[in-house]
C-alpha positions as CSV (number, residue, x, y, z in Angstrom):
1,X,105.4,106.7,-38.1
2,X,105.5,104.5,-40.9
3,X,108.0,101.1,-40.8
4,X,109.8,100.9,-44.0
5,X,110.0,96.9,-45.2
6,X,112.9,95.4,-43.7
7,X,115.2,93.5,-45.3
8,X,114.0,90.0,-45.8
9,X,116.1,87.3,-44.4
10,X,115.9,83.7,-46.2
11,X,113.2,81.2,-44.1
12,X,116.4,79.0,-44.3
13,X,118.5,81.4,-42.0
14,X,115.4,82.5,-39.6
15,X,115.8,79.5,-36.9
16,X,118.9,79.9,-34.6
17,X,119.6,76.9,-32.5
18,X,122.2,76.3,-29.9
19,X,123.6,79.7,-31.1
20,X,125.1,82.0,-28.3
21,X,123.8,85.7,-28.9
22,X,124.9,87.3,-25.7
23,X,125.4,91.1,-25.9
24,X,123.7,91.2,-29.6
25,X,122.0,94.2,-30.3
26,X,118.8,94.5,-32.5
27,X,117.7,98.0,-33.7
28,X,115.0,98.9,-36.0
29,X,114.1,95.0,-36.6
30,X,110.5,93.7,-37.0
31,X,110.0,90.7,-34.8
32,X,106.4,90.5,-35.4
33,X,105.7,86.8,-35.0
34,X,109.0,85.7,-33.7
35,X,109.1,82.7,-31.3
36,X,112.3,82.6,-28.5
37,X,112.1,79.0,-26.9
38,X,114.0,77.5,-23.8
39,X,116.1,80.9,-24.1
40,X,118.0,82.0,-21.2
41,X,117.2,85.9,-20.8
42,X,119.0,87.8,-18.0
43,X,120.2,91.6,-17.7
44,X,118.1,92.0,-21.1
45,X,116.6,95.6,-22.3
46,X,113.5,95.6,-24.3
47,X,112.2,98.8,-25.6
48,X,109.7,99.5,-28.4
49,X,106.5,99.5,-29.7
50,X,104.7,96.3,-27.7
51,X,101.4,95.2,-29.1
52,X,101.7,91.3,-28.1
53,X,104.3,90.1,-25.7
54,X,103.9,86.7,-24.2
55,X,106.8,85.9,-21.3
56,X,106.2,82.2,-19.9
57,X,102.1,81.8,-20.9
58,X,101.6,85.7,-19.7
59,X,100.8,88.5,-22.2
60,X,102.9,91.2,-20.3
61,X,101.9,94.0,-22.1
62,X,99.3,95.1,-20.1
63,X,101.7,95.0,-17.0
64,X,104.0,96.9,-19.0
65,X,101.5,99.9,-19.3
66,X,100.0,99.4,-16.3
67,X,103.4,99.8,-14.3
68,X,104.1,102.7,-16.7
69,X,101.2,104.7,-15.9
70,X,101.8,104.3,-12.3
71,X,105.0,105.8,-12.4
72,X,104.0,108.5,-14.6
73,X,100.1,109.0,-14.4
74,X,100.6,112.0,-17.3
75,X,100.4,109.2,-19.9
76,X,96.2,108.9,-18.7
77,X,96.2,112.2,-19.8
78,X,97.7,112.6,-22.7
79,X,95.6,109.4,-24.4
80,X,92.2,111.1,-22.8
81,X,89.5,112.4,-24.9
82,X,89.2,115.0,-22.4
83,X,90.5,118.4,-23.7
84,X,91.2,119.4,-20.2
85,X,93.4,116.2,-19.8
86,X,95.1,116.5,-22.8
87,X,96.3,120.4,-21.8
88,X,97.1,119.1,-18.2
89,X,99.3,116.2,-19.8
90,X,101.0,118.5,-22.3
91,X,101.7,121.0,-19.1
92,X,103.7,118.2,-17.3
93,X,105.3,116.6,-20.8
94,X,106.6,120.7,-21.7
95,X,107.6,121.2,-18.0
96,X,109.9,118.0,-18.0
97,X,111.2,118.8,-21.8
98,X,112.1,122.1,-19.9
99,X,114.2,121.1,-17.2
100,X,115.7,118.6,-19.6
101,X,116.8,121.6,-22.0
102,X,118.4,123.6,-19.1
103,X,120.2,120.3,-18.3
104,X,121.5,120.3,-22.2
105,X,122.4,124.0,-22.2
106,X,124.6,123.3,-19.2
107,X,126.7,120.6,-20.8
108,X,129.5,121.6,-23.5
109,X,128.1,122.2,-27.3
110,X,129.8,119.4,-29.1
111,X,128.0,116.5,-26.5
112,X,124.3,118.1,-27.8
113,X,125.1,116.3,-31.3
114,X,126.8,112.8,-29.3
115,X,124.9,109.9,-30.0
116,X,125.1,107.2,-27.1
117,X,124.6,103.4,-28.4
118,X,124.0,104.8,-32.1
119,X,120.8,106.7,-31.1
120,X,119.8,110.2,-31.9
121,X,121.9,112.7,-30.6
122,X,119.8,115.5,-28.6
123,X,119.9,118.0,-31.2
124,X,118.3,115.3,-34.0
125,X,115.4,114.2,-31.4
126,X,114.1,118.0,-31.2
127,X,114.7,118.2,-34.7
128,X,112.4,114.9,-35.1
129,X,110.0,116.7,-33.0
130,X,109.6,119.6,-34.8
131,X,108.6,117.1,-37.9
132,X,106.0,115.3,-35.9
133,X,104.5,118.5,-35.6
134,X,104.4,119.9,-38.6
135,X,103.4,116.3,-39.8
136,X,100.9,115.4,-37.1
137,X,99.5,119.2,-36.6
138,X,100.1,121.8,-38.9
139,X,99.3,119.3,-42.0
140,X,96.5,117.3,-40.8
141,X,95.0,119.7,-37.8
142,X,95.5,122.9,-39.4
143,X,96.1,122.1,-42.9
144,X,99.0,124.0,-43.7
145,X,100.6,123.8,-47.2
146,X,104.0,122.5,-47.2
147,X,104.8,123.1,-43.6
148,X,107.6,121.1,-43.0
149,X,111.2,122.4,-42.0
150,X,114.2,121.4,-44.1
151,X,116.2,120.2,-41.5
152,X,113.4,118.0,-39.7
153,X,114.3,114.7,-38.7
154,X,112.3,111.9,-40.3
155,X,111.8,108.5,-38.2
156,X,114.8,106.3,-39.6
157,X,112.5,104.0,-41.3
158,X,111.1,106.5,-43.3
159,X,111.0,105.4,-46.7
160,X,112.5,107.8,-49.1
161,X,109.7,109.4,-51.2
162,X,108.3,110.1,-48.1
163,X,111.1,112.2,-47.1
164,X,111.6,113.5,-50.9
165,X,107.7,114.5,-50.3
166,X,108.1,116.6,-47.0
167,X,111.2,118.5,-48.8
168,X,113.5,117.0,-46.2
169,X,117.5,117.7,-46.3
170,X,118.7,114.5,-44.4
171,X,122.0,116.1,-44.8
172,X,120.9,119.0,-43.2
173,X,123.4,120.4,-40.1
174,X,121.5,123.3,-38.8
175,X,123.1,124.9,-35.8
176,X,122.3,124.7,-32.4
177,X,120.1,127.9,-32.2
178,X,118.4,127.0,-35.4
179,X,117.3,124.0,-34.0
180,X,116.4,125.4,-30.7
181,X,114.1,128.0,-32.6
182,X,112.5,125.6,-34.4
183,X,111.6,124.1,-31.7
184,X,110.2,126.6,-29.9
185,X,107.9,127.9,-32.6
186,X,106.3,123.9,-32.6
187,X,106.0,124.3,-28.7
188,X,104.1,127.3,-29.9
189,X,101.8,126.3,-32.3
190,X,101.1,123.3,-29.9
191,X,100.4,125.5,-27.0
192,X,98.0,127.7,-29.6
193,X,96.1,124.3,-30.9
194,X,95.0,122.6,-27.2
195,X,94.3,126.3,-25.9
196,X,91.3,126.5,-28.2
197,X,90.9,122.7,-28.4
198,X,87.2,121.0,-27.6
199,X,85.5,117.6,-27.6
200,X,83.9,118.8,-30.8
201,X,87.3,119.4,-32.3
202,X,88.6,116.4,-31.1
203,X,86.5,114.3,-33.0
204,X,86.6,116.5,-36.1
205,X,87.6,113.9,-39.2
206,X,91.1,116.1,-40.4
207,X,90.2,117.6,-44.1
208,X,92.0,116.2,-47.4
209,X,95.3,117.9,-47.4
210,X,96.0,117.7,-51.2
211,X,99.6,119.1,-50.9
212,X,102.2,116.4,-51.0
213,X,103.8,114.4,-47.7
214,X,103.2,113.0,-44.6
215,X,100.5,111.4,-43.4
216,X,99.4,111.4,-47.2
217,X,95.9,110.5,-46.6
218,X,95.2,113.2,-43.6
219,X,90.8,112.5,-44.2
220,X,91.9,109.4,-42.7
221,X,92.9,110.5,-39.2
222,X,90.3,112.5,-36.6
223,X,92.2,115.3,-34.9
224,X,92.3,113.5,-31.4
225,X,94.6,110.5,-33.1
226,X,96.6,113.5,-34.7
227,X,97.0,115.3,-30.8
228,X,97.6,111.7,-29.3
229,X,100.5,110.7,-31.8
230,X,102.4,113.8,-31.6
231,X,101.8,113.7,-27.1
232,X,102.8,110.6,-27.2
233,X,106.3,111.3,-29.3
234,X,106.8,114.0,-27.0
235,X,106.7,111.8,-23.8
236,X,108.9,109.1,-25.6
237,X,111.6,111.2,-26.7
238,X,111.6,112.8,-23.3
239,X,112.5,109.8,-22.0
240,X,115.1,109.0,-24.1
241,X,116.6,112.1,-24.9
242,X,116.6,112.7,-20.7
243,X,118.1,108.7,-20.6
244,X,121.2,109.3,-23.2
245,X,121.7,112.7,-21.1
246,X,122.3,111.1,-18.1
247,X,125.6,108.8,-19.5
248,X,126.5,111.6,-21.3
C-alpha cells in the first residue's frame, strides 16, 4: 500500500534525551532512519513492515522471518513462484480465515465492529480485504474497469485522491451480511484466478489499466507481485484480526 507523507516534525524537536516514554504508543509513524541509543527496552511490542532492524550490532530481520516461517511454513508458499505453492498457501491462509469467521459469527454482533487498541474492527479488516482484491487482482490481473466496492476499506494512509479515484465511501456502514458477501465473492474470484494460474502467467507484465485508481500504473507490476501482495495481506490480517478476537 502506499504511505501517505507524514507529518514532518521540526529537526529541532527529533532528539529526545533523558525523556521517559514508557507506555507510549506509535501508530502509523515512519521511523525510517531513526537511531534509539543507551535505551532501556523491556516488555516492548514491535510490529510492522521491517526492512532494516539493527538490535545491539545484529540486523534481526532475518531472524524475525526466519523464526516466522518456522512457525508458520505457509508463508514459503505463498512468496513461491510455484503455482502449486501459491494454491497450497492460499488453501491453509482460506482454511484459518475460515475457522476465524466461525469464531466471529459466534460472538454477539455489536463486538464484529469493536476496535481493540484503536485498530480495525473485524468487519473493516474484511472490508480492507475485499479492496486489496479488487486493487491487487481484478484491476491489475484481470483488468477490470472500476471494480472497486464502495464500502472497501482503504489502508489508513491512503492519501485522498487515491480513495476519491477508487470511488471509495469512507463513511460507508454496510451491514454485517453486506460485508460478509463481499467477501465471499473476492474469496471467489481468488479461488477462480490460482485455479487456472501458471508459471507463464505469473510472470506476465499486468496490462495498462487506463481506468482511474489503485495501483495507477498496473504495466508496472508482473502478476506474481500482484498474487504475492494480496497473499501476503491475507495472512497479515489473519493474524491480526484472529489477535484482537482473542481479547475481545
Amino acid at each position: 500500500m502506499v504511505l501517505r507523507r507524514t507529518k514532518d516534525i521540526p529537526r529541532a524537536q527529533r532528539r529526545w534525551v533523558d525523556v521517559t516514554l514508557a507506555g507510549a504508543r506509535f501508530h502509523n509513524n515512519d521511523l525510517t532512519g531513526a537511531r534509539f541509543n543507551g535505551v532501556i527496552l523491556d516488555d516492548v511490542e514491535i510490529d510492522g513492515l521491517l526492512l532494516g532492524l539493527t538490535v545491539n550490532g545484529v540486523d534481526v530481520v532475518p531472524l524475525v522471518r526466519a523464526e516466522l516461517d518456522r512457525r508458520h511454513p505457509e508463508l514459503v508458499l505463498i512468496r513461491s513462484d510455484d503455482p502449486d505453492d501459491l494454491r497450497a498457501g492460499w488453501s491453509v491462509v482460506k482454511e484459518l480465515w475460515q475457522q476465524t469467521t466461525a469464531t466471529a459469527a459466534a460472538l454477539e454482533p455489536a463486538l464484529l465492529s469493536e476496535q481493540v487498541d484503536h485498530e480495525w474492527s473485524f468487519l473493516q479488516t474484511l472490508r480492507h480485504l475485499v479492496f486489496v482484491t479488487d486493487a491487487w487482482i481484478s484491476r491489475p490481473v484481470r483488468d477490470a474497469e472500476r471494480p472497486y466496492w464502495p464500502a472497501g476499506q482503504p489502508a489508513t494512509a491512503m492519501p485522498a485522491w487515491f480513495v476519491e479515484a477508487c470511488g471509495l465511501d469512507l463513511a460507508a456502514a454496510p451491514s454485517s451480511a453486506e460485508v460478509m458477501s463481499a467477501r465471499a465473492e473476492r474469496i471467489e474470484i481468488l479461488d477462480r484466478v490460482l485455479a487456472t494460474l501458471t508459471s507463464d502467467e505469473l510472470q506476465r507484465r499486468c496490462t495498462a489499466n487506463r481506468d482511474p485508481g489503485y495501483p495507477s500504473d498496473t504495466n508496472k507490476y508482473t502478476v506474481a507481485h500482484c498474487i504475492h501482495t494480496t497473499l501476503s495481506e491475507e495472512w497479515a490480517h489473519h493474524r491480526f484480526a484472529a489477535r484482537d478476537l482473542a481479547r475481545l
